[in-house]
ZAPAKE-193746 format. One record per residue (C-alpha): residue number from 1; y, z, x. Coordinates in steps of 0.05 Angstrom, whole numbers, plus 5000, padded with zeros to 4 digits. Each point is the difference from the previous one (the first is absolute). Last residue first. Layout:
N
num	Y	Z	X
NUM	Y	Z	X
...
***
This chain:
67
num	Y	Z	X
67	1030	8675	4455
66	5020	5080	4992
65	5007	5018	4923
64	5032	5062	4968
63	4970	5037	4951
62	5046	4990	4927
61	5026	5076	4989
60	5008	5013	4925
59	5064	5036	4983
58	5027	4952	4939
57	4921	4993	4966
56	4993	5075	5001
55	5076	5011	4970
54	4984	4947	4942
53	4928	5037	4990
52	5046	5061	4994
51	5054	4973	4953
50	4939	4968	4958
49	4965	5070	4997
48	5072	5034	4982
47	5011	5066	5035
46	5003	5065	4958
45	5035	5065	5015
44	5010	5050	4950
43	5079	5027	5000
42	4985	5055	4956
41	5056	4975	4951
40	4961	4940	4979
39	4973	4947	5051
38	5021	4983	5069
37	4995	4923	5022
36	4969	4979	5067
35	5017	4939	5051
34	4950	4993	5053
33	5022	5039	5073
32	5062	5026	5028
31	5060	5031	4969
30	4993	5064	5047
29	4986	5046	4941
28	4952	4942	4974
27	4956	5000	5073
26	5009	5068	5001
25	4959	5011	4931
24	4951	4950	5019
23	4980	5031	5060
22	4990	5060	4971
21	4954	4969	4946
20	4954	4990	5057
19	4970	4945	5027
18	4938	4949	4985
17	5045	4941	4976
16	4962	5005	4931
15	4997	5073	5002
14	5076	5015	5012
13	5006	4946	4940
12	4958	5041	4955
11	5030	5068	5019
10	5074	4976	4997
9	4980	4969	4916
8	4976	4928	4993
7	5039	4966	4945
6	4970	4937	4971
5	5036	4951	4943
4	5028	4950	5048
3	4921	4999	5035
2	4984	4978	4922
1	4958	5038	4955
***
């Protein structure tokens, strides 16, 4: 299985980025954050492993250096 073919569910990325599914849930209502797609009719939440690592890679911080 592929990183294209992995979903993680709100609960497994809130645990990856050590926060709470809360903060996931405002992040999408205010249109911010990694892309997700709903499935069915109950609207299930999943977030795409290679949309996330993409997002991770994006937002990284490089430390700044002093000479």
């Amino acid at each position: 299985m592929t990183d294209d073919d992995t979903f993680l569910t709100e609960d497994q990325l809130a645990e990856r980025w050590q926060c709470s599914a809360r903060t996931l849930r405002n992040d999408r209502h205010r249109g911010r954050g990694v892309p997700y797609t709903k499935l069915g009719g109950s609207g299930r939440v999943r977030y795409s492993l290679a949309a996330v690592r993409a997002w991770e890679t994006g937002h990284a911080v490089a430390p700044e250096t002093t000479a």
